[in-house]
Steps between C-alpha positions, in 0.01 A plus 500: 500500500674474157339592168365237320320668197383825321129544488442615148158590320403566153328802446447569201696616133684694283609559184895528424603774192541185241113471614536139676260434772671456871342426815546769778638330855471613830686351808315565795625313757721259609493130663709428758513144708603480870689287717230264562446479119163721443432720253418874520429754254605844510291727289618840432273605219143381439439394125191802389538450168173500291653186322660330768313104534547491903800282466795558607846240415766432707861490345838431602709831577793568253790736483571764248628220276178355525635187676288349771623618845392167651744272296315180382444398168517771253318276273207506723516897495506545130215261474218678745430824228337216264357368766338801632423555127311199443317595835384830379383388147283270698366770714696367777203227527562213717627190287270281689103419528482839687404316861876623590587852674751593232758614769 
């Protein structure tokens, strides 16, 4: 098994000294994918946070640098924070008619 992605949920904010609003991250877990290509996920904390939504985002690992691990397009990396912006200021609410499992 190889590790495929950090499992990383948002639960809840802060407020830095120049009084800017931040949101508070936890990783919990992590995925990992196996030789036959299946996905498992490793928790090792459980999200209990009054604020936390019940979702929880998978990301690619990165280094100190804060380089993806998994090489790829770097592009693709930078991009996934607005992304998983955009999904949160919808309330992480299915872009469809809502007939679809969102996962």
């Amino acid at each position: 098994m190889r590790k495929k992605y950090d499992a990383v949920a948002t639960i809840g904010t802060y407020r830095t000294k120049a009084g800017e609003e931040k949101k508070k991250y936890l990783t919990c877990g992590a995925v990992f994918e196996g030789d036959d290509g299946r996905l498992s996920m490793k928790l090792d904390a459980i999200p209990a946070s009054p604020e936390w939504t019940g979702w929880v985002a998978f990301y690619e690992p990165r280094d100190a640098n804060g380089t993806s691990t998994q090489g790829g397009n770097s592009n693709a990396v930078q991009a996934r924070p607005d992304a998983h912006n955009r999904a949160k200021a919808n309330a992480y609410q299915s872009q469809n008619d809502g007939d679809d499992i969102p996962f």
